[in-house]
N, C-alpha and C positions, 0 to 999 in steps of 0.2 A: 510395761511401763508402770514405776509404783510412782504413788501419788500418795502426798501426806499432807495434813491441815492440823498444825496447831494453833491454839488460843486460850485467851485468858476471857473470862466473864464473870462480872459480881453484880449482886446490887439484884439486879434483873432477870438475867439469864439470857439477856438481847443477845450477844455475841455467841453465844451457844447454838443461839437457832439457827443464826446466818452460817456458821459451821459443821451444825448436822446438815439444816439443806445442801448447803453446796458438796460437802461429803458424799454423801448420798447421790445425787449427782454424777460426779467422776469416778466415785468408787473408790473413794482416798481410806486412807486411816485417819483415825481421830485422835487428837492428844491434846488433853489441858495442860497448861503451862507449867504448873508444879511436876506433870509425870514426863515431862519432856528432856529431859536431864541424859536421861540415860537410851534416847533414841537416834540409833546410827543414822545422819542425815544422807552419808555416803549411799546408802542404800537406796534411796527416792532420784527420782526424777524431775518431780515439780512436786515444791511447798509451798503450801500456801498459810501465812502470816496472821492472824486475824486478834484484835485487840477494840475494849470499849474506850472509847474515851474519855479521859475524868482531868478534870482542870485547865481542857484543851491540849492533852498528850495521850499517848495511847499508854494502859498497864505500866508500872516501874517495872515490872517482873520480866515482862513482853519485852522490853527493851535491855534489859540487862540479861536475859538470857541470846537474843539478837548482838548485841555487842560481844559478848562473849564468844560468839561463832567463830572457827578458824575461818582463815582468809582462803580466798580462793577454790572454793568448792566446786567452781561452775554447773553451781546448779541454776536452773529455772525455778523463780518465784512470782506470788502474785501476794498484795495486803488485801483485806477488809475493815472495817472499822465500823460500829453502832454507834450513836451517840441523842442524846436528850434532840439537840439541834439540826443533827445529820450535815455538818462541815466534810465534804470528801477534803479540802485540804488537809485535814488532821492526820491522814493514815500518810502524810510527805515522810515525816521522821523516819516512820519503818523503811520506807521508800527509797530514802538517800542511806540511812545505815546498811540497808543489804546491798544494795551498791555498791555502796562502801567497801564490804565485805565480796566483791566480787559476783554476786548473784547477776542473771540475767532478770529484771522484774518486766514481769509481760505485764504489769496494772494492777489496778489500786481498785476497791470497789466501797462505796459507803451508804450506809443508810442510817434511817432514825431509828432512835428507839427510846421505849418509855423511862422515864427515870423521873424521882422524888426526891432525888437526893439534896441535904442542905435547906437551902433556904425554898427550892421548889415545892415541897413538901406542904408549902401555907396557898399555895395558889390548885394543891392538887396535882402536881408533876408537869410534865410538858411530852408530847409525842406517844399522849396515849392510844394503846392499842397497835402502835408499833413496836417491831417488827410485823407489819400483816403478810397476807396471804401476795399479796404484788411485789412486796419488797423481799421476801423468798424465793417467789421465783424469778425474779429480778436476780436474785444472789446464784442461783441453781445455774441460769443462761449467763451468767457472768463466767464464772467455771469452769463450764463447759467449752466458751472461746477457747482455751489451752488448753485442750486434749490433743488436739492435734501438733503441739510443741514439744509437750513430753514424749 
């Protein structure tokens, strides 16, 4: 069974973490979203989606490479999402587009994470210190639910 986890992360590096842990984890591969271009999705089992939030949506990039997707892949997938506020509704988008796209999504997983960005920047950021040490392993045992799917 392979296992892959791509995303995109800026700003923080939040979504990176949530990515290696849960990588690490299942034993996936890893891939950011710029080198994902040219990664045979036929080859995997279960991918997992992972994206920050910014403006209340996940990555342009994240989503435009997901739309891009051919149909009908039947693969197994699962989203993640960080964000300043930690909204799990936010990772919905990814959610309904792989869907869309034919995927089976076994779940959605979201946590906070630190950001400054904009106008937070005058109050000091919001959700600092997040990503911590609980919302890792939080992300690790989320993961790990679908191994037994793949």
């Amino acid at each position: 069974m392979k296992k892959l986890i791509i995303y995109s992360s800026f700003h923080k590096g939040n979504t990176e973490k949530v990515a290696k842990a849960m990588a690490e984890a299942i034993r996936a591969d890893l891939v950011k979203i710029g080198e994902a271009d040219g990664v045979k999705l036929e080859d995997y089992d279960l991918i997992g989606f992972g994206s920050g939030i910014y403006g209340g949506r996940p990555d342009a990039a994240m989503m435009s490479f997901i739309e891009k997707l051919p149909g009908n892949l039947g693969k197994k997938a699962f989203v993640f999402t960080t964000c300043g506020f930690g909204k799990s509704g936010e990772n919905s988008v990814m959610l309904q587009e792989l869907r869309r796209k034919g995927f089976e999504v076994l779940g959605g997983f979201a946590c906070r994470g630190f950001t400054d960005y904009g106008l937070l920047k005058i109050v000091g950021g919001v959700s600092k210190g997040r990503p911590n040490e609980k919302d890792l392993l939080d992300a690790k045992n989320f993961a790990l639910r679908f191994i037994e799917y793949a």
